[in-house]
DRENLUMTI-328644 format. One record per residue (C-alpha): residue number from 1; y, z, x. Coordinates in nm, 4 decimals, decimal comma, always signed. Each point is the difference from the previous one (the first is absolute). Last residue first. Layout:
(NUM; (Y; Z; X))
...
END
This chain:
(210; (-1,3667; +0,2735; +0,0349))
(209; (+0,2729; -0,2884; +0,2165))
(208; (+0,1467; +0,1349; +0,3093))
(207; (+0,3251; -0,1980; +0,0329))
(206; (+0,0779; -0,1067; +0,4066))
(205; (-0,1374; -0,4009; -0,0559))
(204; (+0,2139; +0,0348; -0,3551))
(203; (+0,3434; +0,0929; +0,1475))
(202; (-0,0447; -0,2633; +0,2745))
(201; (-0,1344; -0,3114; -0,2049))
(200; (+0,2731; +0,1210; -0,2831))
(199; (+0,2716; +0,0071; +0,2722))
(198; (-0,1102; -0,3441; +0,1187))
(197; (+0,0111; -0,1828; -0,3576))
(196; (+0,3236; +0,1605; -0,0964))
(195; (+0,1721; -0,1859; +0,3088))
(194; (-0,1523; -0,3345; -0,1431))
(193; (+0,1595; +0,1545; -0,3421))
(192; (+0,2976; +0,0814; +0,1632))
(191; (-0,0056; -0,3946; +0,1778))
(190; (-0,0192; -0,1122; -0,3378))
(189; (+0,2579; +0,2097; -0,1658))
(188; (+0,2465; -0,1543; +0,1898))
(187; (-0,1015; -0,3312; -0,0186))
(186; (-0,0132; +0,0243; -0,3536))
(185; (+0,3641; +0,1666; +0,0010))
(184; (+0,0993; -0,3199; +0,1783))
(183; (-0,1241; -0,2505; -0,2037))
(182; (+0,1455; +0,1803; -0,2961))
(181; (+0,3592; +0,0329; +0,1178))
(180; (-0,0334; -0,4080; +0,1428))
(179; (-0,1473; -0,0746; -0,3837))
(178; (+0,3277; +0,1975; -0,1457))
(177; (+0,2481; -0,1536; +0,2441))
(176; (-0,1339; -0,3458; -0,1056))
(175; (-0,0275; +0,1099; -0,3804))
(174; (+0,3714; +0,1173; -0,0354))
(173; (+0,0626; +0,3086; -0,0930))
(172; (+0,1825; +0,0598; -0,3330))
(171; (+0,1269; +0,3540; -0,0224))
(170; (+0,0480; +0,0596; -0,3770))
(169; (+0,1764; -0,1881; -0,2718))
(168; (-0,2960; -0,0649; -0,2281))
(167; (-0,3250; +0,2653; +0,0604))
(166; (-0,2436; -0,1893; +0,2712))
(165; (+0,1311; +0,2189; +0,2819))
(164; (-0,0821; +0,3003; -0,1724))
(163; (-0,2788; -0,0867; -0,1579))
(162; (-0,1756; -0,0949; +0,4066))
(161; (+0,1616; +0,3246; +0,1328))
(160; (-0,1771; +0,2413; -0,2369))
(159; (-0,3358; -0,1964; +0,0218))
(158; (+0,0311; +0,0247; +0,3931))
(157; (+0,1870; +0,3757; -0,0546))
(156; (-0,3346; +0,0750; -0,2335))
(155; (-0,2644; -0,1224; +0,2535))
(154; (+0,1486; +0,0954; +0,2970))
(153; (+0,0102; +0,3661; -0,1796))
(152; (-0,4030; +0,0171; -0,1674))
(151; (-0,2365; -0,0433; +0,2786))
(150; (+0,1672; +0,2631; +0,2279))
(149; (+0,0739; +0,1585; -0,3054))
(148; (-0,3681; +0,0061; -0,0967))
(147; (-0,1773; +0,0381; +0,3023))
(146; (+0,1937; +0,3259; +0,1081))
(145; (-0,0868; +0,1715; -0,3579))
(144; (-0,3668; -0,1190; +0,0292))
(143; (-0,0405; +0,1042; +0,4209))
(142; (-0,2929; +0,2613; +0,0232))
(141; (-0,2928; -0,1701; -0,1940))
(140; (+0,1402; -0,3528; +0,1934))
(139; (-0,1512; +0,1314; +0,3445))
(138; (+0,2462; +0,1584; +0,2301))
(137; (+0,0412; -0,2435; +0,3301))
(136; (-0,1771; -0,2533; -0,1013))
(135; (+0,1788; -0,0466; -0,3249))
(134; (+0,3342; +0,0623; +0,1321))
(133; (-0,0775; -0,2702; +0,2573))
(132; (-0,0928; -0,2308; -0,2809))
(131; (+0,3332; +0,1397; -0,2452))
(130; (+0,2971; -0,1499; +0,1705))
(129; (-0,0752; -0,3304; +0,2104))
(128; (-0,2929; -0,1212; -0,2950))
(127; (+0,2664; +0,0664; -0,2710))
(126; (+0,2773; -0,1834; +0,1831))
(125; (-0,2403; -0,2937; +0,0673))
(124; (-0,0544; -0,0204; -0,3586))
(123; (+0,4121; +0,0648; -0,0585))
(122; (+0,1023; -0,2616; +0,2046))
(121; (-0,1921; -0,2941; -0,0960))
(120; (+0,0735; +0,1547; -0,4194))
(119; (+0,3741; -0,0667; +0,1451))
(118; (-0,0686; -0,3335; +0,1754))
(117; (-0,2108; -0,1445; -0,3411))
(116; (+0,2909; +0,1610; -0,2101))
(115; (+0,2196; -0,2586; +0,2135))
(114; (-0,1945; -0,2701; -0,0372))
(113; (+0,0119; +0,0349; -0,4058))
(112; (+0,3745; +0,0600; -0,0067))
(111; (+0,0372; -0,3391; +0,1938))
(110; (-0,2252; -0,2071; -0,2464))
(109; (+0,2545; +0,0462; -0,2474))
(108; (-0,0729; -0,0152; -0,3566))
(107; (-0,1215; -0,3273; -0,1714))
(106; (-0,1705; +0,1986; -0,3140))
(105; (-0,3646; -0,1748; +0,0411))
(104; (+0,0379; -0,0039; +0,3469))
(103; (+0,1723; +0,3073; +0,1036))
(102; (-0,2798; +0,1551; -0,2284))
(101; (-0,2505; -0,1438; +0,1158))
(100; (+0,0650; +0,0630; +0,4020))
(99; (+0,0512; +0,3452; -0,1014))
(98; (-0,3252; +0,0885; -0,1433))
(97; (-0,1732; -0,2123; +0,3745))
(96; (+0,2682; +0,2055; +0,2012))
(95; (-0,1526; +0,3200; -0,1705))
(94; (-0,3433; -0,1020; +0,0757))
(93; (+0,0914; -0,1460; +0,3116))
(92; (+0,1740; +0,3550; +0,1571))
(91; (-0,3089; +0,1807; -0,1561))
(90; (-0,2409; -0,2612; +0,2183))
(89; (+0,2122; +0,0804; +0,3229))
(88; (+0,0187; +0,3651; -0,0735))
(87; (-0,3526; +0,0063; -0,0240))
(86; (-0,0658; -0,1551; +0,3203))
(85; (+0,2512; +0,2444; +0,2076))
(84; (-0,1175; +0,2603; -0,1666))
(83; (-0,3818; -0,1029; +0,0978))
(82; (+0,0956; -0,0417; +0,3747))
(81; (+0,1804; +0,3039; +0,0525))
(80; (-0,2928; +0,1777; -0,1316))
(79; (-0,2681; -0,2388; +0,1959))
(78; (+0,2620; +0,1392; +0,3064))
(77; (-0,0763; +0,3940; -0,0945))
(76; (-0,3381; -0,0255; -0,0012))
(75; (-0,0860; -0,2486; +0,2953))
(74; (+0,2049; +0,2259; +0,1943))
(73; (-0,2127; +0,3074; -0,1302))
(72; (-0,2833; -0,1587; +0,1274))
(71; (-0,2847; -0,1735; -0,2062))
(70; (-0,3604; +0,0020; +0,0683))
(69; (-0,1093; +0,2300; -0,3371))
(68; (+0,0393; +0,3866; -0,0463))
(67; (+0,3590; -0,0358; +0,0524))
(66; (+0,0594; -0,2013; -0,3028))
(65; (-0,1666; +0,2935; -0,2075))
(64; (+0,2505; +0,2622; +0,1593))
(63; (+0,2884; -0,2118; -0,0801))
(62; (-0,1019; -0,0914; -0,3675))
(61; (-0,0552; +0,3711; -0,0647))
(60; (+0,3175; +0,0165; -0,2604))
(59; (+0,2275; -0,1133; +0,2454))
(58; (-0,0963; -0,3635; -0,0007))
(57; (+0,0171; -0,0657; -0,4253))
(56; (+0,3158; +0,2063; +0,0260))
(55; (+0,1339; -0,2315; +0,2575))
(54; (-0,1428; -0,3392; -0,1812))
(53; (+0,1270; +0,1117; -0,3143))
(52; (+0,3115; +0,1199; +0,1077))
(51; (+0,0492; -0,3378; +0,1666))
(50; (-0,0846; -0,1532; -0,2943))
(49; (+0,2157; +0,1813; -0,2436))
(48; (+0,3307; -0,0621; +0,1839))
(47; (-0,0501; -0,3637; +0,0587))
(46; (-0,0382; -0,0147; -0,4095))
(45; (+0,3636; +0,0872; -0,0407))
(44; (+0,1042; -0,2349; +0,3139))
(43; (-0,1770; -0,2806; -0,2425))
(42; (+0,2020; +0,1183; -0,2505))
(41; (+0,3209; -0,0960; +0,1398))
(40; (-0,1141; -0,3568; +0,1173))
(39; (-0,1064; -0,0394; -0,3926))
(38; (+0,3304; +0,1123; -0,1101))
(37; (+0,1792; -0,2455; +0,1903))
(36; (-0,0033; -0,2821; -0,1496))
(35; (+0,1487; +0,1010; -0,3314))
(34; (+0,0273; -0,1844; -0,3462))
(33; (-0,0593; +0,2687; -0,1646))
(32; (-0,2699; -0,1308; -0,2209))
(31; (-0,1245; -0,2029; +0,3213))
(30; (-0,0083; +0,3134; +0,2626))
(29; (-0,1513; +0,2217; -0,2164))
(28; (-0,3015; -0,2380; -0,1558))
(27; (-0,0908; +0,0026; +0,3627))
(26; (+0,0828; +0,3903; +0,0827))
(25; (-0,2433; +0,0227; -0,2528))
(24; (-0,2503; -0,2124; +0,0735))
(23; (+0,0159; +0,1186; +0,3909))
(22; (+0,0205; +0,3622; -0,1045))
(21; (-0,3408; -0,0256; -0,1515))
(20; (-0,1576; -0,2134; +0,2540))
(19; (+0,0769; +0,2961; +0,2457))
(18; (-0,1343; +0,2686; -0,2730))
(17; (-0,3009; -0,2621; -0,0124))
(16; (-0,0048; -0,0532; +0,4030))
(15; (-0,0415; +0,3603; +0,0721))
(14; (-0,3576; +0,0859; +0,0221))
(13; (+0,0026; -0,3380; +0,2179))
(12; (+0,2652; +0,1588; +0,2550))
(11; (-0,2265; +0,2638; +0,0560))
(10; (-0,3059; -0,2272; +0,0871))
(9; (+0,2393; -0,2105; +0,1828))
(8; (+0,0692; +0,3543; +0,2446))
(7; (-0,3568; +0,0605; +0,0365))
(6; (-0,0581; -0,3651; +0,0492))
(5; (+0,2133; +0,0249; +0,3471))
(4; (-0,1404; +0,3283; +0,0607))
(3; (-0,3248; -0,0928; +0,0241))
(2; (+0,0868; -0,3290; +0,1760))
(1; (+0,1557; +0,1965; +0,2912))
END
């Protein structure tokens, strides 16, 4: 279980300058456009590469390695789940951390800020939900087109939604029925992704792995 825990932080080192990268920039983003938001948004941006990265990384003869050593295929799939979940967390405080300074420095609205935290919330555990028992199931080689609108639509309607509603004169929701909308679609897509977590421990304990 180790092994593949610092397989995976191995990966995610080879990608910590492009991650730096789009830290700085979404940084110097959010304070010359006086946005705290942005950084949220590009966190979910980033979530997208990683857990390609980590999938393609596992498909690619990582599963038949792992199974050479003293690990199960449940201990498999739920460090997987388990390393998403962590690296959505850190994502989601890199991009609250760019916000944070900007609603600071510019004295924006704290409000908009927690509410891009729920939606980039929703949309890790959303990717995880969707496109881990996919991955299992078919291998990532087989699945590109798939992966990339199912990564692709929540993330342009969220984006789509969140301009629309900040344009002047449009639908203004207020930020109690907005934080009770969010808290609920997290809880939603929490229990699918617990429910994700059991159909990828079934689909992958009946997959013959090369």
């Amino acid at each position: 279980m180790k092994g593949l825990i610092r397989k995976d932080l191995y990966l995610s080192a080879s990608l910590l300058k492009v991650g730096i990268g789009i830290w700085v920039f979404a940084f110097c983003f959010c304070l010359g456009t006086k946005s705290n938001t942005y950084g949220v948004m590009m966190a979910m941006i980033y979530e997208m590469s990683v857990l390609m990265s980590t999938m393609t990384a596992d498909g690619k003869g990582g599963w038949a390695y792992a199974l050479q050593g003293p690990v199960s295929r449940d201990q498999i799939v739920l460090e997987k789940y388990g390393y998403c979940m962590v690296m959505n967390l850190v994502l989601l405080a890199a991009g609250i951390c760019n916000g944070a300074a900007a609603t600071v420095f510019w004295n924006l609205s704290w409000e908009d800020l927690l509410i891009a935290g729920l939606l980039n919330l929703i949309y890790g555990f959303y990717l995880n939900a969707a496109l881990l028992p996919l991955f299992y199931k078919i291998g990532p080689e087989h699945m590109q087109l798939a992966v990339l609108l199912a990564m692709l639509l929540p993330f342009i309607l969220i984006i789509g939604a969140i301009y629309w509603v900040s344009l002047p004169g449009n639908l203004e929701i207020p930020a109690r029925t907005a934080y009770q909308a969010g808290a609920a679609g997290l809880a939603v897509m929490f229990l699918l992704w617990i429910g994700s977590f059991f159909l990828s421990r079934k689909i992958f304990r009946e997959r013959e792995i090369d």
